[in-house]
C-alpha positions as CSV (number, residue, x, y, z in Angstrom):
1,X,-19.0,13.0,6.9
2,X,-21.5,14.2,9.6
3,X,-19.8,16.6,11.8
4,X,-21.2,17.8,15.2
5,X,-20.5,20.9,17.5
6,X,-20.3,21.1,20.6
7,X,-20.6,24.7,22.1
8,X,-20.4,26.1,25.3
9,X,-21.5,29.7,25.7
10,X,-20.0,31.1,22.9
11,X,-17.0,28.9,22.4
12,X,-17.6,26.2,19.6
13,X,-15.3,23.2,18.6
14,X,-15.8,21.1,15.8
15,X,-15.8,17.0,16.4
16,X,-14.9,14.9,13.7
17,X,-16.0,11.3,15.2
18,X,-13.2,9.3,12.9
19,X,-10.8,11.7,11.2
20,X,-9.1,14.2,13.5
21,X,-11.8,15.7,15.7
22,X,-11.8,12.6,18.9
23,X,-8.2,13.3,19.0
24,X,-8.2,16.6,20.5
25,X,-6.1,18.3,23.3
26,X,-7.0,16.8,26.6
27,X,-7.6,20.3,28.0
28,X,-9.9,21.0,25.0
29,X,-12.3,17.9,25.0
30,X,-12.3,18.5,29.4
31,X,-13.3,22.3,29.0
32,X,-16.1,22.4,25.8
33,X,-17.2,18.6,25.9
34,X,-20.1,17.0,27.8
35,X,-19.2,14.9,29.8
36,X,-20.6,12.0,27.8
37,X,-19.8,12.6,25.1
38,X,-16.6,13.3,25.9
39,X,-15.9,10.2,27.9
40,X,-17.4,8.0,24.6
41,X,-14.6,9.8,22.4
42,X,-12.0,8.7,25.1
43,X,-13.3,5.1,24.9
44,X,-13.0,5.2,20.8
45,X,-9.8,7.0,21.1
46,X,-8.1,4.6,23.4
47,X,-9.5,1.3,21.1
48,X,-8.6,3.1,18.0
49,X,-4.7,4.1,19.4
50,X,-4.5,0.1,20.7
51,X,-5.6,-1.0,17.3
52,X,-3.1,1.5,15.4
53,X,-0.6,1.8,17.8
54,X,-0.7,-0.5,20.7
55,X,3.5,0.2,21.7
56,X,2.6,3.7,21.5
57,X,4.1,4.4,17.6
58,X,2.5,3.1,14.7
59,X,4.8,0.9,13.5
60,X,4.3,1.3,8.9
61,X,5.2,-1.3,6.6
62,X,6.8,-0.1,3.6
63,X,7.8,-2.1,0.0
64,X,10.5,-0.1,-1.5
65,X,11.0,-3.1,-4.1
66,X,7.8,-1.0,-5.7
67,X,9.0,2.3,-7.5
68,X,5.3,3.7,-7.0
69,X,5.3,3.1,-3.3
70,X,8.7,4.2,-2.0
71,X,12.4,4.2,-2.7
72,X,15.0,3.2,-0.5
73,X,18.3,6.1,-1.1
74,X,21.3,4.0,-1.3
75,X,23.6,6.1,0.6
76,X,21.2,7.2,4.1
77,X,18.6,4.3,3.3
78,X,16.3,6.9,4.0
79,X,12.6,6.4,2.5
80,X,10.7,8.2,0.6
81,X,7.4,8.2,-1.5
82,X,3.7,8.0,-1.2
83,X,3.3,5.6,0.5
84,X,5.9,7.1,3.1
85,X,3.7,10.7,2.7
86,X,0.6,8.6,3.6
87,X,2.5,7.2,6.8
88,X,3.3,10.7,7.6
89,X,0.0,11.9,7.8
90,X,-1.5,8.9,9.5
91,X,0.9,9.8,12.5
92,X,0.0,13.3,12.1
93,X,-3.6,13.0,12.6
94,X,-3.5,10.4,15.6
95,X,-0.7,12.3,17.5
96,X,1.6,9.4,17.7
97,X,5.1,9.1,16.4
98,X,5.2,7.0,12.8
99,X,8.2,4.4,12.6
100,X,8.8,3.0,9.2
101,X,9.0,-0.7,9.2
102,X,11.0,-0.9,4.9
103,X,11.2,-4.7,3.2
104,X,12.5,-4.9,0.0
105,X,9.4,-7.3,-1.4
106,X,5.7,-7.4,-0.3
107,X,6.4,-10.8,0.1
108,X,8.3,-10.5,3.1
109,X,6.2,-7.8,4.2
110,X,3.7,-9.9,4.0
111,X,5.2,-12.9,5.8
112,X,6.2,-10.2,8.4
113,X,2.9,-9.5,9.8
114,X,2.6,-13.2,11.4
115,X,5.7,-12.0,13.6
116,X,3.8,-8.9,14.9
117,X,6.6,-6.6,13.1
118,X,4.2,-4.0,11.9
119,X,0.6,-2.6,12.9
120,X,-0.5,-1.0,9.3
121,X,1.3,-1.4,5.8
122,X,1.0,-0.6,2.2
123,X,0.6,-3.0,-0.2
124,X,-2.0,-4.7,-2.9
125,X,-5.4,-6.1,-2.0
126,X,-5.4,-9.9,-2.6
127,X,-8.0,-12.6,-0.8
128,X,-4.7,-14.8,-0.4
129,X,-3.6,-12.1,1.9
130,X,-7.0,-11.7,3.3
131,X,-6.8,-14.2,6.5
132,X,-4.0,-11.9,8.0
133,X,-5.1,-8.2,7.1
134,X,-8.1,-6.2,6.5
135,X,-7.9,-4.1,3.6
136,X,-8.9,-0.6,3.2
137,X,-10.0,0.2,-0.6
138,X,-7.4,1.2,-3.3
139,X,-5.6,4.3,-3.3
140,X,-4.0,3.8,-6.6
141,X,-3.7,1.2,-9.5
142,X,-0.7,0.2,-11.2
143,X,-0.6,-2.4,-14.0
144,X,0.9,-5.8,-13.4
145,X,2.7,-6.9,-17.2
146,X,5.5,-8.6,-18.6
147,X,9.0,-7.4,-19.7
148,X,10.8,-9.5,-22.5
149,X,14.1,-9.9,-24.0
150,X,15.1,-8.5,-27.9
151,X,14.0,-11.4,-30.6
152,X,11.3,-13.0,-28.4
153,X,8.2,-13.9,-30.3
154,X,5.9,-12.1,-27.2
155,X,3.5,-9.2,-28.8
156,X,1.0,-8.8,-26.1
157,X,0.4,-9.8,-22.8
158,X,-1.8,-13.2,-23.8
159,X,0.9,-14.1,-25.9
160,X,2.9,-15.1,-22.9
161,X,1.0,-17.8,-21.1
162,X,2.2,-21.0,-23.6
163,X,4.1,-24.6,-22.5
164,X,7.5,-23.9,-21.9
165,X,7.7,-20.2,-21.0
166,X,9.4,-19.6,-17.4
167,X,7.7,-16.5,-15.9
168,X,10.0,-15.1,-13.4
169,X,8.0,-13.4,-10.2
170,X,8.8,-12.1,-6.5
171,X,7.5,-14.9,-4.5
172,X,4.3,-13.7,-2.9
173,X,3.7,-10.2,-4.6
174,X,0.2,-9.5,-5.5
175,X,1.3,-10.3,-9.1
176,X,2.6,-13.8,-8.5
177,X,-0.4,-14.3,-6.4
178,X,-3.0,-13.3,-9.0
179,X,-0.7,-15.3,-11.6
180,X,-0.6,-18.5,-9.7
181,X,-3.7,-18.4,-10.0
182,X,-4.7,-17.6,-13.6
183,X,-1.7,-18.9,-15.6
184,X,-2.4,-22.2,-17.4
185,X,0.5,-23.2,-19.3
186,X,3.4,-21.6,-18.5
187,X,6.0,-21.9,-15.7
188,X,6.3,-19.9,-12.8
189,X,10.3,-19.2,-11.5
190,X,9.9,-17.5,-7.9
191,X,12.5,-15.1,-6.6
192,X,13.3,-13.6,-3.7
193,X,12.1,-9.7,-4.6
194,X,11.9,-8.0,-7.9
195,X,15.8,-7.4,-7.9
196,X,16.5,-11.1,-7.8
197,X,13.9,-11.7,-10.2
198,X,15.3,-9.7,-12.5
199,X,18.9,-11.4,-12.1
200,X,17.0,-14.4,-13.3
201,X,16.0,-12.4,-16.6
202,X,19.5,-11.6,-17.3
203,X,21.1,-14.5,-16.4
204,X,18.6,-16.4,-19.1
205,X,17.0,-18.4,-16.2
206,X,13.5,-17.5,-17.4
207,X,12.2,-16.2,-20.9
208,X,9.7,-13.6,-19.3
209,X,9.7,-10.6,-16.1
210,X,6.8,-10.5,-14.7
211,X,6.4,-7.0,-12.6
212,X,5.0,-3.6,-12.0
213,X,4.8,-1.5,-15.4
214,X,7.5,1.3,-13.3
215,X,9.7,-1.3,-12.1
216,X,9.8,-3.0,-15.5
217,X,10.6,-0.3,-17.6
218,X,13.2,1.1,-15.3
219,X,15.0,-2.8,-15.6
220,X,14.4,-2.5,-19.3
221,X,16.8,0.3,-20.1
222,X,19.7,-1.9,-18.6
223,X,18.7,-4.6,-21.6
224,X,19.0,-3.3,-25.0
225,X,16.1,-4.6,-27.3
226,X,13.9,-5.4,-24.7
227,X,11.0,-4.4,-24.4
228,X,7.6,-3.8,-21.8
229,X,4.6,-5.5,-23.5
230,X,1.7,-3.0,-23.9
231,X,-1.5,-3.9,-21.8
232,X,-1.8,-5.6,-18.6
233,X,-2.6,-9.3,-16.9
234,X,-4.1,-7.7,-14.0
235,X,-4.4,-4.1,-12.5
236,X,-2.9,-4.0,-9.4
237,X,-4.9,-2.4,-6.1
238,X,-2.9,-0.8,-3.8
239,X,-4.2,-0.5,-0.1
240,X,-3.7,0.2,3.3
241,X,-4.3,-2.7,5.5
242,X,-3.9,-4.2,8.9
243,X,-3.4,-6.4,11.2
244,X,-6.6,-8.8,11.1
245,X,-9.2,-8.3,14.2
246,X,-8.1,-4.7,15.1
247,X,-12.1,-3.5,14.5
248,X,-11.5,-0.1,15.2
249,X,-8.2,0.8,13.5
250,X,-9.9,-1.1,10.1
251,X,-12.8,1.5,10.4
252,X,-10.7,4.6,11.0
253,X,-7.9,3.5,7.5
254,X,-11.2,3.0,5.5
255,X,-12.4,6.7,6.2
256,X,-8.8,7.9,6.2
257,X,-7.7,6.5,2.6
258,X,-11.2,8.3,1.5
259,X,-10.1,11.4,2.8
260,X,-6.5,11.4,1.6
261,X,-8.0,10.5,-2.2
262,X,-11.0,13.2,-2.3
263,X,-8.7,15.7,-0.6
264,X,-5.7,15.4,-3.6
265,X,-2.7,14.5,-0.9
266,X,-2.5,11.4,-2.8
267,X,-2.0,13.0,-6.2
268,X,0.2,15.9,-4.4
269,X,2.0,12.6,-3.0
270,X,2.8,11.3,-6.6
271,X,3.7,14.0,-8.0
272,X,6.6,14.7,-5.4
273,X,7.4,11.6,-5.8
274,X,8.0,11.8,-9.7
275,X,5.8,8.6,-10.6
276,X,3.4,8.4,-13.9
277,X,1.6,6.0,-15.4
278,X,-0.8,5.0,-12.3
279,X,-4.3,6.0,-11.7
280,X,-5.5,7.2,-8.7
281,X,-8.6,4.7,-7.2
282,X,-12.3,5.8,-7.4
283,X,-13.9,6.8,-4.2
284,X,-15.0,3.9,-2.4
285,X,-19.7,2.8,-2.7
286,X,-20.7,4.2,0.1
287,X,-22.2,1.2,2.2
């Protein structure tokens, strides 16, 4: 990313039109600026803050129902996880406090952003979500598979889709998006998050889990014999997106995601965080 400076006599400031550099101190940008410029960087700053922020916090959706994302502690229901880090840092390079907007399912995330409850969230890339939010690229990709009882006749992941198999799903995770769309014979049994779907496994209400390869192998050590098919129906792209129509704030997660990739806070993220088993996403073509 270009960056310009801006000197006056033999002061020098660096201005970084996107990432950190048009939200400097006020006293700053009205000592070493020209005017012009300076005033443009206002005029971006202000659209940008409305689009991120407009009650003056940005308000973060956050899916603990997905291990790689977050976790929700039991006891102070505090949150914690990349997805939590990357919130973190968003606040810290726009100067504005972060408030952490936590759903249990991206479903109801996902059905939360038509109530105005959150400005920017975490969650997969999917064109059934794409009327509401614009979608940064991936920051990581996680495999969508299947977890099955001891003494099913399932080997691999294409051994699944037959008449008469009940898939259990969360009802509108990328997963039972992408499946609704793609399975051809069997049944689909929606649930409420990937807890309640689950509950459906073990109370013999469907033959088949469908989930995230964390989540599914953490449910499979509660079921003896079972097992998490090797392979995948779909990689899962995890994103930052927001609220459809916000221009500015689109522009400024697109270049922010690419920074917190090439820079490693994402793998720092997931290693503090304790999760294996996902990849971290390619750097976005360059348009």
């Amino acid at each position: 990313m270009t960056e310009r400076l801006f000197q006056r006599g033999a002061n020098k400031i660096s201005f970084r039109p996107r990432f950190s550099g048009i939200f400097l101190d006020a006293r700053v940008r009205s000592r070493y600026c020209h005017w012009t410029l300076c005033r443009k960087a206002n005029s971006i700053m202000d659209e940008l803050l409305k689009d991120l922020a407009p009650t003056g916090r940005v308000r973060v959706g956050i899916n603990y129902g997905n291990p790689v994302l977050a976790k929700k502690d039991p006891g102070s229901g505090e949150l914690r996880g990349v997805a939590v880090d990357l919130a973190r840092e968003l606040g810290t390079r726009i100067h504005v406090p972060v408030e952490l907007v936590g759903y249990d399912s991206a479903g109801k995330m996902f059905e939360a952003v038509k109530a105005g409850a959150w400005d920017v969230a975490f969650l997969a890339i999917d064109p059934g979500r794409a009327d509401e939010i614009d979608f940064t690229a991936p920051y990581v990709e996680i495999e969508g598979t299947y977890l099955v009882p001891a003494g099913t006749p399932y080997r691999v992941v294409g051994d699944v889709d037959q008449p008469d198999v009940r898939i259990g799903v969360s009802a509108k995770s990328a997963y039972d998006l992408f499946l609704s769309r793609s399975i051809q014979h069997a049944e689909l049994i929606h649930a409420s998050g990937p807890d309640a779907a689950f509950a459906l496994l073990l109370a013999g209400k469907v033959d088949v889990l469908a989930g995230v390869r964390q989540h599914l192998v953490a449910n499979a050590a509660k079921i003896p014999g079972s097992r998490v098919l090797d392979g995948r129906f779909m990689a899962i792209q995890q994103a930052l997106g927001i609220v459809k129509g916000r221009v500015e704030g689109a522009k400024y997660l697109r270049e922010f995601i690419e920074d917190v990739k090439a820079s490693g806070l994402v793998k720092r993220a997931l290693e503090r965080s304790g999760v294996s088993g996902v990849s971290i996403a390619p750097a976005a073509p360059t348009e």
